[in-house]
N, C-alpha and C positions, 0 to 999 in steps of 0.2 A: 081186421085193421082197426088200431084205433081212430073213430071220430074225429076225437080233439084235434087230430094234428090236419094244418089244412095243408096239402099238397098245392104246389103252383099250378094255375091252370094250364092246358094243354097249350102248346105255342108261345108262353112266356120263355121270355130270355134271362139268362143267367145273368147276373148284374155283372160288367168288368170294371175296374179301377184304376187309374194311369200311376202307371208308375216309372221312376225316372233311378238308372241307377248305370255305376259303369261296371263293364264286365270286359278285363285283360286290357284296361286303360280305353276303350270304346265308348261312347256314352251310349245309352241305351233309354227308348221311348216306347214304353209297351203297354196295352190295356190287358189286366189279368184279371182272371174270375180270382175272388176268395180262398178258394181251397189248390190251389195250384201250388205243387212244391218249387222251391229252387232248383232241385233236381229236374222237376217232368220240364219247369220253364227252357231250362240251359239247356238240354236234352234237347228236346222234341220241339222248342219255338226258334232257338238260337240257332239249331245245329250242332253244339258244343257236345260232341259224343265222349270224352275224353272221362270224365267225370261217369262212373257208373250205377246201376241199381244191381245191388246185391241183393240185401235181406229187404229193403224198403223200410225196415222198421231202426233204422241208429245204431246196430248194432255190428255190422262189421266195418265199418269205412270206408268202403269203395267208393262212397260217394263225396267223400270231404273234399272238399276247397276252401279258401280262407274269403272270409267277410271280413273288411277292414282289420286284413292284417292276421286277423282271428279264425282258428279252422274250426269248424265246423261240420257236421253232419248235415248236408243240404237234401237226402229224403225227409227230415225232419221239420224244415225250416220252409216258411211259406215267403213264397214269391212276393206280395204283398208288404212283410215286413221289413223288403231290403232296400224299400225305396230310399234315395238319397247315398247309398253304404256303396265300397268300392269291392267288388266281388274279383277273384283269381282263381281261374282254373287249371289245369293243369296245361291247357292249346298257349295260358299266358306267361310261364315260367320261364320258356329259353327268351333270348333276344334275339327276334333273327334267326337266325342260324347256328347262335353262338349257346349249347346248352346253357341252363343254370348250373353249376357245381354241384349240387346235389344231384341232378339229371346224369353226368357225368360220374360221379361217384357208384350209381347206382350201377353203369354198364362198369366201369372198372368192375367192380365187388362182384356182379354177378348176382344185382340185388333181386332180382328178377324172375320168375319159370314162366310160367303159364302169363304172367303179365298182365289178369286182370284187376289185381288189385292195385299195382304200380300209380295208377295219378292218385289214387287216393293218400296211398306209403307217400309218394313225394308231397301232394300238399300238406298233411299234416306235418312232416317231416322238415318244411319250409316255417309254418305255424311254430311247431315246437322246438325251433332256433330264435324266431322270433319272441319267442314266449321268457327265455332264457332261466329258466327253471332245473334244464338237466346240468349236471356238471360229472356225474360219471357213464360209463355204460349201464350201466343198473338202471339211473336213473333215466336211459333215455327208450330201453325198455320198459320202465314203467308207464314212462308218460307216450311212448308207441303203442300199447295195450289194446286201444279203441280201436285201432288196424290190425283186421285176419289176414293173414298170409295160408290159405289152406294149401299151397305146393310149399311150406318151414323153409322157410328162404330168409328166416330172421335173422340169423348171427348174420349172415353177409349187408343184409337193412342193416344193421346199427354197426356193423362197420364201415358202411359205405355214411351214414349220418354221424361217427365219430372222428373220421376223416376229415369231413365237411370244419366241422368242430375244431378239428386241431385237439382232439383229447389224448391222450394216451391210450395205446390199445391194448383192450383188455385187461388192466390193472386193477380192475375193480374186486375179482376173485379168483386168483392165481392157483385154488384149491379148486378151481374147474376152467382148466386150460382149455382154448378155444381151438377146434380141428376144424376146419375148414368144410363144407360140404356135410354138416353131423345137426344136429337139433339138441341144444342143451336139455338136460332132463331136466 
């Protein structure tokens, strides 16, 4: 063990931090250690199960929700940073009773299997309307990419999010006609 580094002594406490921020329109009052993600926070302090841990490392999306508006990877993103920012997870997206459109889109399409990755697929999917970036199918599979879907349940995602859209379906490459139930190669 190196020396140099001095260890806290035995029975010191982990410093927390007050942080003030709303989550699904709630204000929220929390002391957080440092290294706390938005994920483990919403997760394991809030209750918020909806939002999940896949890889922990940013790379499939099961875990996004929007930070002011903006999605995000919240395994990534420390609790600490979002003090004051308006956080939405996916328990925040219907009203009520009354899904969101997108929510709604998703069971029409069949955007769905296994359905763990689904709140992440929708909040990004919320983010990347908000974003206003895609204007075709192409492009809204590009900008869907940071979302794994390991049951290929994409074509029905980005049809169920071109719907939302009001885009034309499937116009983008009519030289790979879209079958229902199949995984574009």
């Amino acid at each position: 063990m190196d020396d140099s580094i001095a260890a806290l002594p035995t029975g010191t406490a982990v410093p927390a931090y007050p942080i003030q921020f709303c989550v699904n329109g709630e204000p929220q009052n929390i002391q957080v250690e440092a290294y706390v993600t938005l994920l483990d926070l919403l997760r394991e302090r809030l209750g918020m199960t909806g939002s999940k841990k896949g890889c922990d490392h940013g790379q499939c999306g099961a875990c996004t929700v929007l930070v002011d508006g903006k999605r995000i990877n919240s395994c990534l993103a420390l609790a600490v940073m979002q003090n004051g920012k308006e956080i939405t997870t996916i328990e925040g997206l219907a009203q009520g009773e009354q899904l969101h459109p997108l929510q709604q889109a998703f069971i029409d399409h069949d955007a769905f299997q296994c359905g763990y990755c689904t709140p992440g697929q929708l909040c990004s999917a919320v983010g990347l309307i908000g974003e206003g970036q895609a204007s075709t199918p192409a492009e809204v599979r590009e900008l869907m990419s940071g979302n794994v879907c390991r049951c290929g349940a994409y074509p029905q995602i980005v049809a169920a999010i071109t719907e939302v859209m009001n885009m034309p379906e499937r116009k983008d490459n009519p030289e790979r006609p879209y079958l229902p139930g199949t995984v574009p190669a």
